[in-house]
GUMARFI-575430 format. One record per residue: x, y, z of N, C-alpha, C in turn; residue in one letter. Coordinates in steps of 0.02 Angstrom, whole numbers, padded with zeros to 5 digits, always signed. Example, Ala and Ser with C-alpha at 12.3 -4.5 7.8 and 13.67 -1.06 7.14 Angstrom:
REM GUMARFI-575430
+00660-00284+00390+00615-00225+00390+00660-00165+00390A;+00642-00112+00354+00684-00053+00357+00645+00002+00394S;
***
This chain:
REM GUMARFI-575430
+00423-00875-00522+00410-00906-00457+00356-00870-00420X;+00369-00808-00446+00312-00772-00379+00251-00788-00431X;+00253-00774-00486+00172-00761-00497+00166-00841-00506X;+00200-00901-00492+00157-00970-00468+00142-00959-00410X;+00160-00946-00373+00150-00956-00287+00074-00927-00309X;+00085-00861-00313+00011-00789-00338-00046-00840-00354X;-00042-00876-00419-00091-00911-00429-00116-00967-00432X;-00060-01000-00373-00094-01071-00346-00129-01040-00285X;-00111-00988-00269-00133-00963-00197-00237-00933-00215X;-00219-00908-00263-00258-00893-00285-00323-00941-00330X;-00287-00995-00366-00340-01053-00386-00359-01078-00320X;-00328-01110-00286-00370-01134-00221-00395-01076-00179X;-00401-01027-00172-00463-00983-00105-00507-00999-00169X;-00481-00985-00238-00573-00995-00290-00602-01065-00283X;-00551-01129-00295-00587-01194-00274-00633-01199-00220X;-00603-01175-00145-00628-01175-00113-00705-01120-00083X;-00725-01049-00130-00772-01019-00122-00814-01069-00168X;-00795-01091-00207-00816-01097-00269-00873-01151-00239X;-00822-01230-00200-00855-01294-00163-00906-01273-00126X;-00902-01232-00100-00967-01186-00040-01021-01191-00079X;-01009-01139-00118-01073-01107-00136-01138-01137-00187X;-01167-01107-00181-01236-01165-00238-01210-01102-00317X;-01224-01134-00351-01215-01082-00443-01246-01010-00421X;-01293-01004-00399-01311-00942-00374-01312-00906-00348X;-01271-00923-00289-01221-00892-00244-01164-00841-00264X;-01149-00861-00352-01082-00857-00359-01088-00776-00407X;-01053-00737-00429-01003-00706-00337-01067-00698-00298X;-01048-00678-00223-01084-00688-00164-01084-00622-00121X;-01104-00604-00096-01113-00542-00048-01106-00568+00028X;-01058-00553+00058-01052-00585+00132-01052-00529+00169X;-01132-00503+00165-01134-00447+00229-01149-00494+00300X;-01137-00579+00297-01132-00599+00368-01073-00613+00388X;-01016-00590+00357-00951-00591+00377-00929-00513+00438X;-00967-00487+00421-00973-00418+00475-00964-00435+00548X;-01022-00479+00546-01017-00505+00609-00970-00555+00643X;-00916-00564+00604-00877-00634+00645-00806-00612+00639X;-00771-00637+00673-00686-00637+00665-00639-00620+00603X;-00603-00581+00600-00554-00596+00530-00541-00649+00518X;-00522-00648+00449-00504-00738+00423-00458-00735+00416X;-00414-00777+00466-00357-00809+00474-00349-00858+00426X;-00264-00873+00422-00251-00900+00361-00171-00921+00369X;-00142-00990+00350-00051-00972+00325-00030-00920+00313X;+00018-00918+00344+00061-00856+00302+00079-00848+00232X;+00062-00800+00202+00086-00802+00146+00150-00793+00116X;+00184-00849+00071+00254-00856+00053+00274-00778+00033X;+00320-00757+00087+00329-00682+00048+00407-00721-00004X;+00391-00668-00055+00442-00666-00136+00488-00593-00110X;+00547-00632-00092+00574-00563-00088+00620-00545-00137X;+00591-00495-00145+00627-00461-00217+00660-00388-00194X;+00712-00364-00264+00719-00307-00247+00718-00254-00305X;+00742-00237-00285+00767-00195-00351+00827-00171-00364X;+00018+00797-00369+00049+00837-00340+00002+00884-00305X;-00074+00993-00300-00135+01001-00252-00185+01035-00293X;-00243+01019-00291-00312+01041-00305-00353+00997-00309X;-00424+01005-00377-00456+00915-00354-00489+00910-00420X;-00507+00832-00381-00515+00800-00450-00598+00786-00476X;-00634+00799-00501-00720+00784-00505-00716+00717-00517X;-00764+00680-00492-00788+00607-00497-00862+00609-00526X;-00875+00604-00592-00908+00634-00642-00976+00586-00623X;-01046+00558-00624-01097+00561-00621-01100+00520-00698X;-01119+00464-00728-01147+00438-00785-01198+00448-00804X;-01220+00466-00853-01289+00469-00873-01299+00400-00913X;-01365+00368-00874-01362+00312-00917-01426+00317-00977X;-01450+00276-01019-01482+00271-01086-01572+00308-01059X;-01588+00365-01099-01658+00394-01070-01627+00457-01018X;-01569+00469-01009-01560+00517-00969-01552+00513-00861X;-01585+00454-00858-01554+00442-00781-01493+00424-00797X;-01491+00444-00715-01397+00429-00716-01385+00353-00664X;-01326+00341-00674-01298+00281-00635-01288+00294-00571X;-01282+00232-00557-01294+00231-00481-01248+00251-00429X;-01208+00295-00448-01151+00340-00430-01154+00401-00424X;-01111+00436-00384-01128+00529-00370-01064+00538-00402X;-01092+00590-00400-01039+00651-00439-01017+00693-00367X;-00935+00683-00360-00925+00709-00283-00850+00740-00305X;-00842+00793-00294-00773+00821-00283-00709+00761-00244X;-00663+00778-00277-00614+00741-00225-00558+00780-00225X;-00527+00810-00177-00455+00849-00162-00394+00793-00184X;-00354+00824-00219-00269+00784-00210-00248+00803-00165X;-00265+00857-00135-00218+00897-00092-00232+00865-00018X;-00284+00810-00010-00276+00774+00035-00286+00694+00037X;-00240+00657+00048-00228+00582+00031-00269+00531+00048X;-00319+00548+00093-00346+00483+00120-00443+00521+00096X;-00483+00464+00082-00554+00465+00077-00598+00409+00121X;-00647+00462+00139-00694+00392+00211-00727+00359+00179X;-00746+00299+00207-00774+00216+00167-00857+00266+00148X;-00881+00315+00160-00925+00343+00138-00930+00379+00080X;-00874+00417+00054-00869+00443-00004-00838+00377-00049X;-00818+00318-00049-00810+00283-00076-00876+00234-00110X;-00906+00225-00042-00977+00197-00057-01024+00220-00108X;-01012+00283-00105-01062+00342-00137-01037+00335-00219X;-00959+00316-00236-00936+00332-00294-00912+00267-00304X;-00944+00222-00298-00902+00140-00309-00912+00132-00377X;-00966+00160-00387-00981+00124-00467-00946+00173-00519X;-00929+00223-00508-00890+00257-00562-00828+00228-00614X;-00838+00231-00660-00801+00163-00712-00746+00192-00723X;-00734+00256-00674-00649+00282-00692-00621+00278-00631X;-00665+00248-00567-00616+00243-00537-00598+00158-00505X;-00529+00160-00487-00516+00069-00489-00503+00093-00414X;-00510+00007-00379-00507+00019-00291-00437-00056-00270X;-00415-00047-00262-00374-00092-00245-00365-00111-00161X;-00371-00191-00161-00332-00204-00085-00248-00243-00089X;-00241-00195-00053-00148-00173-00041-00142-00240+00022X;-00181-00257+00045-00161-00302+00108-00110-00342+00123X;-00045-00311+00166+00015-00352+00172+00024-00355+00252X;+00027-00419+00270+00064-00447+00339+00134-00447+00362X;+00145-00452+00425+00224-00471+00421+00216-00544+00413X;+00269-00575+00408+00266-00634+00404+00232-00663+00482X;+00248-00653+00539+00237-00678+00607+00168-00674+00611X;+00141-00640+00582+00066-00648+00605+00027-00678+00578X;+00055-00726+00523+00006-00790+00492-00056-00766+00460X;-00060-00723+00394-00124-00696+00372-00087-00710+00299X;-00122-00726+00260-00126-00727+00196-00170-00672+00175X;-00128-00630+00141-00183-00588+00111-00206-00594+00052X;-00197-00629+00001-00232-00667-00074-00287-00681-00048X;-00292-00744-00003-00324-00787+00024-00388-00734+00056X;-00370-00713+00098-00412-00663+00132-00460-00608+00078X;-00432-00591+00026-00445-00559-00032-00487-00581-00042X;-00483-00661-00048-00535-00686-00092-00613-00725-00060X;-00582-00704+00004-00655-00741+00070-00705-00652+00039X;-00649-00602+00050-00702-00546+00077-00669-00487+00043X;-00688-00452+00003-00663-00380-00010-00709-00341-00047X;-00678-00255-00044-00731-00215-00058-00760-00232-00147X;-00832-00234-00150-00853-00237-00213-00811-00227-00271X;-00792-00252-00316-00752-00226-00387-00685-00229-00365X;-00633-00220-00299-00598-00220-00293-00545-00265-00339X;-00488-00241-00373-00413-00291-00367-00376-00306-00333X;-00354-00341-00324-00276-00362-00278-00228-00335-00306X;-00189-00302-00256-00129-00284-00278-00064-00320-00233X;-00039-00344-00268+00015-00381-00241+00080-00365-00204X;+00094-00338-00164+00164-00287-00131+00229-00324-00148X;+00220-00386-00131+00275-00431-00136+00283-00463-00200X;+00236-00486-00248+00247-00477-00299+00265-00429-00375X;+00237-00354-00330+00261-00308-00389+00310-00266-00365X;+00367-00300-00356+00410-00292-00347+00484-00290-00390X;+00528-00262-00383+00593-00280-00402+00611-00348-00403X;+00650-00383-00460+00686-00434-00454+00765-00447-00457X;+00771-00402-00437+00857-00380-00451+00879-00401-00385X;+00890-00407-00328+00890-00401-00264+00839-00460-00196X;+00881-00470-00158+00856-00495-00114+00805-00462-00073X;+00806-00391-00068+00770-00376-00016+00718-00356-00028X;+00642-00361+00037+00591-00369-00002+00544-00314-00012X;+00496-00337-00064+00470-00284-00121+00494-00217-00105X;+00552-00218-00131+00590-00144-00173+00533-00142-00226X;+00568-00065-00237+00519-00050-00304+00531-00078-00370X;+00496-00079-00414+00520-00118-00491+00533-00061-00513X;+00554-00086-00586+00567-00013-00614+00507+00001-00648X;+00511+00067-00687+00488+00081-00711+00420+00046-00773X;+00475+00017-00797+00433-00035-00870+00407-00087-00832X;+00417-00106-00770+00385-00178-00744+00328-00140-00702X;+00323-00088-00681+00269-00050-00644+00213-00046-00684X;+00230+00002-00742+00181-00015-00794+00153-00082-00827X;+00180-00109-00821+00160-00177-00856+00108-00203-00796X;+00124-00214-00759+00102-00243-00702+00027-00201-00682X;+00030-00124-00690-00039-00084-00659-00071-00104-00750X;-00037-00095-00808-00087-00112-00851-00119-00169-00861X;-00087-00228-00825-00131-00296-00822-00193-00282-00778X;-00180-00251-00706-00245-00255-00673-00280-00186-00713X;-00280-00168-00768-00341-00139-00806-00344-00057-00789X;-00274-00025-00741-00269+00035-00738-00227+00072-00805X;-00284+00118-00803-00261+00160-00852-00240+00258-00819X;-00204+00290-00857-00174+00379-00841-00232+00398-00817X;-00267+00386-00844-00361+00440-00832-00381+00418-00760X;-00354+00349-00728-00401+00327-00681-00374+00347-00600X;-00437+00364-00565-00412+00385-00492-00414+00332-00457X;-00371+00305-00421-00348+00263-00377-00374+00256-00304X;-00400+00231-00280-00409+00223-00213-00392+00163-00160X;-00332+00162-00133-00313+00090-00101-00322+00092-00038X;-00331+00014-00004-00353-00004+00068-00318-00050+00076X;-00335-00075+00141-00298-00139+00173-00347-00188+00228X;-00313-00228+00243-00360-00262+00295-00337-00264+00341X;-00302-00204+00373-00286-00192+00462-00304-00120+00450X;-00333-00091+00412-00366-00030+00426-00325+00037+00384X;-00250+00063+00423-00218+00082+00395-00143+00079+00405X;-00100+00029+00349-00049-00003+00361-00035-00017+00302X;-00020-00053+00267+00015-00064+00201-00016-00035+00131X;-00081+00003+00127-00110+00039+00087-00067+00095+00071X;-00035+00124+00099-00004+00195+00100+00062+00177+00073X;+00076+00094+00058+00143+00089+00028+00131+00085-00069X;+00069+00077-00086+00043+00102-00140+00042+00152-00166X;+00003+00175-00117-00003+00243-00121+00062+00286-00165X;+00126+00281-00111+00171+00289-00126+00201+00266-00175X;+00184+00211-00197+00216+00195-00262+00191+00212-00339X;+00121+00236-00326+00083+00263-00365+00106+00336-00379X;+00116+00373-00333+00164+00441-00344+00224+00427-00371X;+00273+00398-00340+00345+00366-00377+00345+00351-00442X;+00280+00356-00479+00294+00322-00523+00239+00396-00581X;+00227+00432-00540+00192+00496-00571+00116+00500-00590X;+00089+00445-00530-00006+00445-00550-00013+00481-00474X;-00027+00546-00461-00036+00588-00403-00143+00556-00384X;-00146+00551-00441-00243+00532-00421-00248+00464-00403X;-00218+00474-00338-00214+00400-00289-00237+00440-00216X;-00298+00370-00159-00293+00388-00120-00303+00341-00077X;-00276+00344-00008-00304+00289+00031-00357+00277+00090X;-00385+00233+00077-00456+00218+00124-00429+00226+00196X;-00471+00274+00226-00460+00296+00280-00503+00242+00330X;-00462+00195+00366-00484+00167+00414-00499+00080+00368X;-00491+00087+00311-00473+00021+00281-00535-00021+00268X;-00523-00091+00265-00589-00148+00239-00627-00151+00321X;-00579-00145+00385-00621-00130+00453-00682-00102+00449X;-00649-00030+00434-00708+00018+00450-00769+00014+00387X;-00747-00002+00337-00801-00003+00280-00863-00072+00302X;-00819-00111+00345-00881-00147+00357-00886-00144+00401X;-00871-00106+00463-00904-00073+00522-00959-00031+00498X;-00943+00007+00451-01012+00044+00420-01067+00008+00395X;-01056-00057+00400-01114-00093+00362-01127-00120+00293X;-01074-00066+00246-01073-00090+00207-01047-00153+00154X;-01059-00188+00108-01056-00257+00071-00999-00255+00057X;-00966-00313+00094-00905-00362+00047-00933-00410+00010X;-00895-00440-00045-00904-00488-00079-00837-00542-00084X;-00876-00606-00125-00801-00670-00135-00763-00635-00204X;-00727-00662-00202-00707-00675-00274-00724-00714-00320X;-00779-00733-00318-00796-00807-00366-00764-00764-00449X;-00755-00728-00464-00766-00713-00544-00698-00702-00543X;-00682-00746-00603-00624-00764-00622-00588-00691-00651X;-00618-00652-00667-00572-00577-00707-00521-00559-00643X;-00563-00559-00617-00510-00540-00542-00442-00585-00506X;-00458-00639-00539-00413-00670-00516-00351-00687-00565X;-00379-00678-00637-00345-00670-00680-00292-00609-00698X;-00336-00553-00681-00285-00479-00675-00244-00489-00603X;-00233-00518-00552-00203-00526-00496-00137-00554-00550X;-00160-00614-00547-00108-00662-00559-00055-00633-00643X;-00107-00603-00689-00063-00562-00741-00029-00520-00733X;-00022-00484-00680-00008-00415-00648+00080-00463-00636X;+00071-00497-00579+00134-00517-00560+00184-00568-00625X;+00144-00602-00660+00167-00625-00709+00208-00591-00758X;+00159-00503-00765+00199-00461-00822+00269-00426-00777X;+00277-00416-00721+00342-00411-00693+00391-00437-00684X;+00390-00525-00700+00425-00554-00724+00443-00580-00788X;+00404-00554-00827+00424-00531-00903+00478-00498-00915X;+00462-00447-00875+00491-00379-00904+00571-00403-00878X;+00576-00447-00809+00649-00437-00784+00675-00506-00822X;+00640-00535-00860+00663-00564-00895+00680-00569-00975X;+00672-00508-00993+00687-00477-01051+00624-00507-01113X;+00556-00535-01088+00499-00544-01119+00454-00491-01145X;+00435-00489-01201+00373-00422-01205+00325-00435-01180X;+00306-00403-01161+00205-00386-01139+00171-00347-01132X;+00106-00342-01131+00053-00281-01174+00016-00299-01168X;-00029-00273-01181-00032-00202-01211-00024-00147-01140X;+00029-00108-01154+00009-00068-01079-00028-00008-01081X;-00047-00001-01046-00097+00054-01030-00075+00132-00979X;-00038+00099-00960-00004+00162-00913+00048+00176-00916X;+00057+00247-00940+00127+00269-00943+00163+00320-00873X;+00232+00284-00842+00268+00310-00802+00310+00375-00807X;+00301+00412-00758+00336+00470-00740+00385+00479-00694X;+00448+00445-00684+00480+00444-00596+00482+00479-00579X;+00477+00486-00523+00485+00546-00491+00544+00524-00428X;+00607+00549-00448+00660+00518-00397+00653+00549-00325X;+00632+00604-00338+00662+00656-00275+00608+00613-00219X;+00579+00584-00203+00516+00542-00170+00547+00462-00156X;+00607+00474-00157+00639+00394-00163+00707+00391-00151X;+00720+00365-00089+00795+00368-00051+00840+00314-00078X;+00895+00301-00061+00930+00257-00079+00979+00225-00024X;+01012+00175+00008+01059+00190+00070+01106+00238+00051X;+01138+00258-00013+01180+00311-00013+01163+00385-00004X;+01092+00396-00007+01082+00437-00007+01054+00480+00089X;+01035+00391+00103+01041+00407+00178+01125+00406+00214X;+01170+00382+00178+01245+00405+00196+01261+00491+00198X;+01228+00491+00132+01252+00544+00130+01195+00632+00167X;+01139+00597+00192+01120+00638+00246+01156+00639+00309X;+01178+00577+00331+01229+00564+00378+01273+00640+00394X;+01289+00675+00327+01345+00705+00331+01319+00778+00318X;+01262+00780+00283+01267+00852+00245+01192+00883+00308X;+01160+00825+00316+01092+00844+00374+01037+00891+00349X;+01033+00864+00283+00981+00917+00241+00917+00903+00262X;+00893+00853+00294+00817+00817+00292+00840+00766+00357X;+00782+00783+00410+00749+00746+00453+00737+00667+00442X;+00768+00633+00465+00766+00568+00457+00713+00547+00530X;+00639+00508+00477+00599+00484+00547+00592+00440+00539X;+00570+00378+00585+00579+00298+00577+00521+00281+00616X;+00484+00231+00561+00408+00228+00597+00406+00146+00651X;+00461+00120+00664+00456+00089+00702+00477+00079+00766X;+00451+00042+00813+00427+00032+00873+00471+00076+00936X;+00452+00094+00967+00525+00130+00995+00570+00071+01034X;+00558+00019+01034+00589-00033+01071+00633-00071+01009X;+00612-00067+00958+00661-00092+00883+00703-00038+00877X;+00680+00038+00898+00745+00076+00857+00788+00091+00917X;+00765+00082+00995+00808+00091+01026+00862+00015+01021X;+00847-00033+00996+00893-00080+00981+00882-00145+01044X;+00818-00120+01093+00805-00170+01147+00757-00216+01127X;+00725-00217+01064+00698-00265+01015+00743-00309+00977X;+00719-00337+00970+00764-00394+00900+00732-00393+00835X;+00753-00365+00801+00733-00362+00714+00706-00440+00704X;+00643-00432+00657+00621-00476+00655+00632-00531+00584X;+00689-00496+00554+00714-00524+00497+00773-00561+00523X;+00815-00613+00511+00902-00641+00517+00943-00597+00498X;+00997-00571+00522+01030-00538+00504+01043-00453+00501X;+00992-00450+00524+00976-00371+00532+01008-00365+00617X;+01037-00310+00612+01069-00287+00691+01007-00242+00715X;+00991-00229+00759+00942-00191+00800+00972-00119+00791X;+00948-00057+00822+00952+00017+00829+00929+00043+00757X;+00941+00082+00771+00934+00148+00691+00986+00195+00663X;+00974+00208+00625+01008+00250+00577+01044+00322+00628X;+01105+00347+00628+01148+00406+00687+01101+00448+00651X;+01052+00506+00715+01035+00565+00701+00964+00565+00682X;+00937+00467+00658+00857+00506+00659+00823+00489+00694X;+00755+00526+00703+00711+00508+00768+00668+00450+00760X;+00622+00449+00797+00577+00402+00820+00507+00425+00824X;+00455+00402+00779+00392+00413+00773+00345+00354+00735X;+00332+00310+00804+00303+00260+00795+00236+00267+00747X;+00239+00216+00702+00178+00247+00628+00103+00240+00682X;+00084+00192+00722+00023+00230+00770+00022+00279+00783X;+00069+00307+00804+00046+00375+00815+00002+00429+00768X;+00010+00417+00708-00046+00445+00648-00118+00443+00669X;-00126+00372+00690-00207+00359+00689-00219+00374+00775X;-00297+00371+00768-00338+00356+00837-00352+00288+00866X;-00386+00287+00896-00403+00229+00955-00427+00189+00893X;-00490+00222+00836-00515+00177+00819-00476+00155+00743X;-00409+00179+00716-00357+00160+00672-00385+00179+00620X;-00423+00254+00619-00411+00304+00564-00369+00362+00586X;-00351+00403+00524-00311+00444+00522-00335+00509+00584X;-00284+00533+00625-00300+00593+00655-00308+00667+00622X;-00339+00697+00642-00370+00769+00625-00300+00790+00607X;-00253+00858+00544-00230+00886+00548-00213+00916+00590X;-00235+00943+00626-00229+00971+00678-00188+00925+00756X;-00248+00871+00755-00207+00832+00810-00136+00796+00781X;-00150+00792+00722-00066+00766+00702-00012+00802+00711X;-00019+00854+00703+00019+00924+00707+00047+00923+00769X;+00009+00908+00802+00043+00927+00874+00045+00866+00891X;+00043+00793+00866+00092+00752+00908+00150+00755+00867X;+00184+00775+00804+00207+00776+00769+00274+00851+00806X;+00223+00877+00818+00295+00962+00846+00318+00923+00932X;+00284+00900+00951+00285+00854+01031+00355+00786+01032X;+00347+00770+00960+00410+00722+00956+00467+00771+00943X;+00458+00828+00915+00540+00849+00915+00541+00860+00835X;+00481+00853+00788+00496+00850+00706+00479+00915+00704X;+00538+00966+00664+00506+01031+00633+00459+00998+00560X;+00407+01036+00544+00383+01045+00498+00387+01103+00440X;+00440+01126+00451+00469+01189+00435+00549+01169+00384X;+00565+01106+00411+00634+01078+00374+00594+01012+00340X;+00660+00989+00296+00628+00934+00258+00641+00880+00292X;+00586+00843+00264+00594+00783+00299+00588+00695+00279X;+00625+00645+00292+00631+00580+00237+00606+00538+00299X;+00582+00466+00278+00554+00428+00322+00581+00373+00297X;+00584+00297+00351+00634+00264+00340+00575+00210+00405X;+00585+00125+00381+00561+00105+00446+00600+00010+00441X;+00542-00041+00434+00573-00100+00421+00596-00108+00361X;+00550-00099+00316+00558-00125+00232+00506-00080+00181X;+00498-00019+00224+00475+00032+00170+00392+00033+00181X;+00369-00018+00215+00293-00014+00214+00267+00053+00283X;+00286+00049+00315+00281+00105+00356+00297+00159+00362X;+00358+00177+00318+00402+00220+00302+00343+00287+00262X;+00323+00218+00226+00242+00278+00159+00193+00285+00221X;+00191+00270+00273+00118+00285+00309+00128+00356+00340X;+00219+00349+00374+00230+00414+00389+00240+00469+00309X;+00238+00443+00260+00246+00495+00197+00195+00535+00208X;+00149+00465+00206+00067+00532+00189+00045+00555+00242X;+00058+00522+00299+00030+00582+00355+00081+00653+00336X;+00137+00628+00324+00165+00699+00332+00137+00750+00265X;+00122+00709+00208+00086+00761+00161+00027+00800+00188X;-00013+00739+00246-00076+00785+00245-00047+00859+00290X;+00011+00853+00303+00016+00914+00335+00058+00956+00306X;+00082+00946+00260+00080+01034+00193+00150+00972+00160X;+00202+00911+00181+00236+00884+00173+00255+00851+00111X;+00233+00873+00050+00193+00853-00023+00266+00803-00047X;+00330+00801-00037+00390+00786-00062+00422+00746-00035X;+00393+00713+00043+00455+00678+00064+00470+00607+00049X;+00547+00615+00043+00558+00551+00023+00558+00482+00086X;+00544+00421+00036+00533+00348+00084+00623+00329+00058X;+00643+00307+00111+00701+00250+00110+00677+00190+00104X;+00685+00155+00012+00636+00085+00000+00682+00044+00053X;+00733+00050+00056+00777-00025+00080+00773-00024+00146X;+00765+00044+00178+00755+00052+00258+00797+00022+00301X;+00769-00001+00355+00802-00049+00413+00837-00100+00392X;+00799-00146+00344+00832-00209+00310+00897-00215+00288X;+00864-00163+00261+00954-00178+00208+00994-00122+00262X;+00982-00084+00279+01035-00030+00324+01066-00081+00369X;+01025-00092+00411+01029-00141+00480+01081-00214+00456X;+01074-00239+00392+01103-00288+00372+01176-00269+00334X;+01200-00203+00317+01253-00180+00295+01297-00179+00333X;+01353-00211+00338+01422-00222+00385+01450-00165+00388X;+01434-00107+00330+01473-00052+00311+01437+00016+00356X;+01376-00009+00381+01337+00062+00396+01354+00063+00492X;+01338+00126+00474+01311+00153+00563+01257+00125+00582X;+01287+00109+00656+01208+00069+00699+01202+00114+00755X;+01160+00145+00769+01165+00191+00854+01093+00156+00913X;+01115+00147+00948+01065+00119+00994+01043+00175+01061X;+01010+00147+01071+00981+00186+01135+01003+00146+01203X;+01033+00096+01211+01061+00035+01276+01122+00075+01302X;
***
């Protein structure tokens, strides 16, 4: 079901670049999309499913006669998670590294992100699907898959062990960092995310393109296809990437029960302070309002600046000791449905935080459990 939705969603934005353009157009460079509005769109049908420091060289090609390709050779740290649309620019063409857009909406705000993918995204980019590479075990949405459907799914879009990762989004920085995270979960640490997102890369000026070329739309739509293989007891292959879990990076509601009791790790919740004080209304059916007894409140803006890149170490630090979080104890993050939950992960890595775990099921499923604690602020 999901990967039809995936690629009817996906044949029509191509019908429709496709009707535009003259044969020569095709793919297209829309550095006059800079100048105009985001592209709004339906919402996209969400599929709800369920279920380490030093650096890395970005090597320089030498091409035939001894010049090299049109790429630098630039150091890149693991030891810090996010890279500016400038060192990306500089290293786009490097054939080891893949760039993905992560772009996920809530449902209320009417954005299709396939659709949007396919008006405008960074050069070479893939789509990565949140809601489709997902768990199918479960109602709630995109949990993690397991293991064998993760792989299957990153070896369709053409990632391989060797390759460094770099993911974005199209609100700047927001559902990229739930990749991110899943890319560690799953033991590929040479992942990073675009600091300030598809915004700022074309605030800088630099080229988006359509999707006219079908590879791209084909590894989209195979990607989600081979995850429903796998939960359907189908083979598929050839894979290319082999998984490492890494549990300790991955909560469970029992495992937030059982912080409840033992209080080993800081429970922070990256949403709104008006949702966790419970004077919001969850924006799912069924979900009761407040948060989890005992953890705090650190709205995921608070990470970024005015202009929705990441804040200096330093200034994070201290809005971070100002809420009341030691950085000295451990600490787990928890928000609606796990996408915010990874934004507070990696801010907290960039600040020495290399381990903490996300609660995938979060608010959703907590908030919707008859069995759990609800504490409000009313």
């Amino acid at each position: 079901m999901a990967s039809t939705l995936l690629s009817r969603s996906l044949l029509a934005a191509h019908r429709l670049i496709h009707s535009s353009l003259s044969p020569s157009q095709k793919p297209q460079i829309l550095s006059s999309l800079f100048n105009k509005r985001p592209f709004h769109l339906g919402a996209h049908p969400v599929c709800t499913s369920y279920k380490r420091s030093g650096s890395v060289r970005v090597m320089a090609s030498s091409a035939p006669g001894g010049a090299t390709a049109g790429f630098a050779s630039k150091a890149i740290s693991v030891s810090d998670p996010i890279v500016s649309v400038n060192w990306l620019h500089e290293n786009l063409k490097d054939p080891n590294l893949k760039v993905l857009d992560a772009s996920w909406y809530m449902p209320g705000e009417q954005r299709n992100p396939i659709q949007e993918y396919q008006v405008a995204h960074i050069p070479g980019a893939l789509f990565f699907d949140i809601d489709g590479i997902s768990d199918r075990t479960t109602n709630l949405p995109h949990m993690l898959p397991s293991e064998e459907a993760f792989a299957a799914a990153v070896s369709a879009l053409g990632i391989e062990n060797k390759d460094d990762v770099v993911v974005y989004d199209g609100k700047g920085v927001f559902s990229a960092a739930r990749v991110w995270w899943m890319f560690r979960v799953f033991g590929h640490n040479r992942v990073w995310v675009l600091d300030g997102g598809l915004p700022h890369w074309r605030a800088a000026g630099y080229d988006v393109e359509s999707s006219a070329s079908g590879d791209a739309i084909l590894k989209a739509s195979a990607a989600t296809e081979a995850i429903e293989k796998v939960y359907q007891g189908h083979a598929v292959g050839p894979v290319t990437f082999e998984t490492k879990f890494q549990p300790h990076i991955v909560w469970t509601l029992d495992q937030v029960r059982k912080n409840l009791e033992e209080k080993t790790h800081q429970l922070i919740d990256a949403r709104s302070q008006a949702r966790f004080d419970g004077a919001a209304p969850e924006p799912r059916k069924g979900v009761r309002s407040g948060h989890v007894p005992g953890s705090k409140c650190f709205p995921f803006p608070q990470m970024l600046d005015g202009s929705g890149t990441f804040l200096s170490a330093e200034e994070l630090k201290q809005r971070v000791e100002q809420a009341g979080i030691s950085l000295e104890s451990p600490i787990a993050t928890t928000c609606g449905t796990g996408i915010t939950a990874s934004l507070l992960a990696l801010g907290f890595f960039r600040l020495g935080q290399h381990d903490v775990p996300v609660y995938d099921g979060s608010w959703t499923e907590w908030g919707a459990n008859p069995d759990t604690l609800v504490e409000t602020s009313q």
